[in-house]
C-alpha positions, 0 to 999 in steps of 0.5 A, a space after each residue: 457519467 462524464 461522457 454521458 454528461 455531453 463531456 468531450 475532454 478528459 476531466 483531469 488533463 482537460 485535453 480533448 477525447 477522441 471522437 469513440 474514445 476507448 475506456 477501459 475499467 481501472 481495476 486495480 484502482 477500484 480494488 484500493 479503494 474498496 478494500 479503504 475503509 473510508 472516515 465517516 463523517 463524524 469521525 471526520 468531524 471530530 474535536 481537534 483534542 482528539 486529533 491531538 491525542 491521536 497524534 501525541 500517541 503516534 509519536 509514542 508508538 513510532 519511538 517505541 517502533 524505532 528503538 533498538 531496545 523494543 522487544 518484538 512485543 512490544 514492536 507487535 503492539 504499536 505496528 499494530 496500533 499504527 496500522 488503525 491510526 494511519 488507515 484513517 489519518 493522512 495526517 499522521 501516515 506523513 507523520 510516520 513516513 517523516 519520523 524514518 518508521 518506514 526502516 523500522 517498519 522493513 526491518 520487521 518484515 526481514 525479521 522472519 516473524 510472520 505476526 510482525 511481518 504481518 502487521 508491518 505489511 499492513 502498515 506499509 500498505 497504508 503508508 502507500 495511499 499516500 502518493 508522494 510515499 510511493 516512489 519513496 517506498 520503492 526507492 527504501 528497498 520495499 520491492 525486495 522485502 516483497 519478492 521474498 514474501 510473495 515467495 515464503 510468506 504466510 498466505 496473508 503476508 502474501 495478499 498483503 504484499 500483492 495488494 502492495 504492489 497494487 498500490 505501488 504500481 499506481 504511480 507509473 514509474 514504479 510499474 517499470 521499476 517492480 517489472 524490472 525487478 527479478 522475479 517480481 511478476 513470476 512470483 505474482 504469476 506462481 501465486 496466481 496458480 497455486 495461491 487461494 482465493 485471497 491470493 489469487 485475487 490479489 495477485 490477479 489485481 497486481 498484475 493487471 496494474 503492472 501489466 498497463 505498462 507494455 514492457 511488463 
C-alpha cells in the first residue's frame, strides 16, 4: 500500500527506494503477530483500579514464583497466571522482566517438569515481544534452555521454543548469536523433518527468520 501510495522512501528510515525495489514477505514477523492476541478496545479501556489490581497481583505471583520455598504447585499456578497477565499487558511484562522472574522462570524450564517447562516457555515468550527483553533473554542464558528443549522436550514445549526463537531473532544481533550456538539450527532442521505439523510450522518460521542473516 505504501508503494502504491506514489511513496518512494522507505517508511520507517525515510531513506530513498530503489527504482524496482525488491520486497520481500517477512514471514516470521507476520506469524508473531497472528499467534498475538491483541487487547480489545475495551479492555484496553479499562479503569485504572483494574490496571492496579492486575499489577498488585503480578506482584504476588512474581514473589510466589521466585521463592525457593514455593512448591512446583504452587510455582505452576502463577506461571500460569502470569502467562494471561503478560500477554496482554506490556506494562506488566517489564514488571516481570525487572522483578529477576526471568531466572525463575529458566530455572523451570531445567526442571525437567514438561507442565512447568511448559508454562515457563510461554511466559518466556511473552517476555520477548518486548523488544528491549530480547537481547536481554539471550544474554540470560535462554538460547541453551531452548537447544535442549528443541531436543528432548514435549511437542508442545517444542513449538513453543521455535516460536521463541522466532521472536528472538527479530532483533538482528541475536540472529548471528543463536546461528552461532551449537546445534541450535540442526536442531530446528531435525524438528522440521520428524516433528508434526505444529512443530514443523514453527520450526519452518524459525528458521526463515534465522536464515535472513547469510552466515546462518
Amino acid at each position: 500500500q505504501w508503494i502504491d501510495s506514489g511513496n518512494r522512501t522507505c517508511p520507517i528510515t525515510k531513506l530513498p527506494l530503489s527504482e524496482n525495489p525488491s520486497l520481500i514477505p517477512n514471514h516470521a514477523l507476520r506469524s508473531l503477530i497472528s499467534n498475538f492476541a491483541h487487547v480489545s478496545p475495551k479492555e484496553s479501556s479499562r479503569p485504572r483500579t483494574q490496571q492496579e489490581h492486575s499489577q498488585s497481583q503480578s506482584q504476588a505471583l512474581i514473589s510466589t514464583l521466585i521463592s525457593r520455598s514455593s512448591s512446583n504447585a504452587s510455582k505452576l499456578e502463577s506461571l500460569s497466571r502470569l502467562v494471561r497477565l503478560t500477554k496482554r499487558d506490556s506494562s506488566i511484562r517489564r514488571k516481570v522482566t525487572e522483578s529477576g522472574a526471568v531466572r525463575a522462570a529458566l530455572d523451570c524450564v531445567d526442571s525437567g517438569n514438561q507442565v512447568l517447562q511448559e508454562k515457563s516457555l510461554s511466559l518466556l515468550l511473552n517476555l520477548s515481544l518486548e523488544d528491549d527483553n530480547k537481547v536481554g533473554l539471550v544474554a540470560d542464558g535462554v538460547i541453551r534452555r531452548i537447544v535442549a528443549v528443541l531436543r528432548v522436550g514435549s511437542p508442545d514445549c517444542k513449538a513453543i521454543a521455535a516460536t521463541l526463537l522466532t521472536s528472538l531473532a527479530v532483533v538482528e544481533v541475536n540472529k548471528a548469536t543463536i546461528g552461532s550456538y551449537p546445534d541450535a539450527i540442526s536442531a530446528l532442521v531435525y524438528l522440521l523433518r520428524v516433528g508434526n505439523d505444529r512443530e514443523r510450522k514453527e520450526s519452518a518460521t524459525a528458521l526463515y527468520a534465522l536464515c535472513s542473516f547469510m552466515d546462518n
